[in-house]
N, C-alpha and C positions, 0 to 999 in steps of 0.2 A: 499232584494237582494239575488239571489243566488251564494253563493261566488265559486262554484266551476265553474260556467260558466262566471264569470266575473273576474277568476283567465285566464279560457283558451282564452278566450277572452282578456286581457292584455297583453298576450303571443302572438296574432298574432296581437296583434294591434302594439307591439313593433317591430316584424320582417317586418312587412310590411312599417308604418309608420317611422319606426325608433325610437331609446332609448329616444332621445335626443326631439324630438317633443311629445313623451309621456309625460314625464316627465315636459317636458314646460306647458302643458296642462295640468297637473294636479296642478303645483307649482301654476300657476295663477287664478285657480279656487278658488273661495272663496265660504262663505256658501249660499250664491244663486245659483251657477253654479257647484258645486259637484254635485249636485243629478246629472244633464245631462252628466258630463265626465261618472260618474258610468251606469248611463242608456245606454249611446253608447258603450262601453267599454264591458256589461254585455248580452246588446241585441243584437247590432250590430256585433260586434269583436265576442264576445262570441257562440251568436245562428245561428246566420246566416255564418259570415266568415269560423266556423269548419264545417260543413256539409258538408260531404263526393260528394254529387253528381256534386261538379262545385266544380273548379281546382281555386286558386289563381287568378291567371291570366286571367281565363274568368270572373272570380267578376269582377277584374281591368279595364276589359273593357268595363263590362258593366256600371260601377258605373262614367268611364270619360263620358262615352256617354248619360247616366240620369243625372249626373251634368251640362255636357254641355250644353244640350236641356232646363233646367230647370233655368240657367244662375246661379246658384250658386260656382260662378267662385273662395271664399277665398276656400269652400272645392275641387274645381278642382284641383287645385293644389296642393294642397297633395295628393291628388290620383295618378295624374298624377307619382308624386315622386312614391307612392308605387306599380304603375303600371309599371316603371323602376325597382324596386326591385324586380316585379313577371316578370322579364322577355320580358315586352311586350317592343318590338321597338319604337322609334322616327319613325317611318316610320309608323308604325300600331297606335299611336297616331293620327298622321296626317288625317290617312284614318280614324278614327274612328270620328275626328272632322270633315272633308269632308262630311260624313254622316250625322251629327250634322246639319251642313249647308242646305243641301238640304228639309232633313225630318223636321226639328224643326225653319228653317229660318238663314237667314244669318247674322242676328245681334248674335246672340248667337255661330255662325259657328266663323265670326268676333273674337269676343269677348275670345271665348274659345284659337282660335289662338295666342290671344296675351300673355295670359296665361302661356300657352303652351311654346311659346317663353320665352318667362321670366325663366321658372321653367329649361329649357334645358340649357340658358345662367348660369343659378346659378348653375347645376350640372357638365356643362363641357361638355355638350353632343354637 
């Protein structure tokens, strides 16, 4: 593991995701499932989410809109959260599952929506 991009990587996996969801994710890991929090944590968060050429927030939309199409609706929503925390609207959610719907079909357009509803109901949005 390279602990300095799995250090920077923790860093915005905590500001985006939240303390409280890291930290859950990590308490419940056992020695099966460490290796994958530190591989997403070192790979993801770390190599790809610091790279200077795409902002927060264009990650955030693009990763509701590859979750959505792809229907892996437990990580959609926490995106969705850390897509509220970079910024993006309930409105710009919407349109980017509208998209979802058309390009990727409408069970997953469906599907993402109800998601979506949910995560809004539970922030207060």
């Amino acid at each position: 593991m390279n602990k300095d991009l799995f250090d920077k990587g923790l860093a915005v996996r905590r500001e985006v995701a939240g303390e409280s969801y890291v930290d859950a994710a990590f308490k419940s890991a056992d020695e099966f499932s460490m290796p994958m929090q530190e591989l997403v944590t070192e790979f993801a968060w770390g190599e790809i989410w610091t790279r200077p050429d795409l902002d927060r927030r264009s990650r955030s939309i693009l990763n509701i809109g590859m979750l959505a199409a792809m229907n892996r609706l437990d990580e959609l929503s926490g995106h969705i959260r850390g897509a509220i925390t970079n910024g993006v609207t309930k409105a710009e959610v919407r349109e980017c599952l509208l998209q979802v719907a058309v390009y990727a079909g409408m069970p997953a357009g469906m599907s993402s929506f109800k998601v979506a509803r949910k995560v809004f109901e539970e922030m207060g949005i």
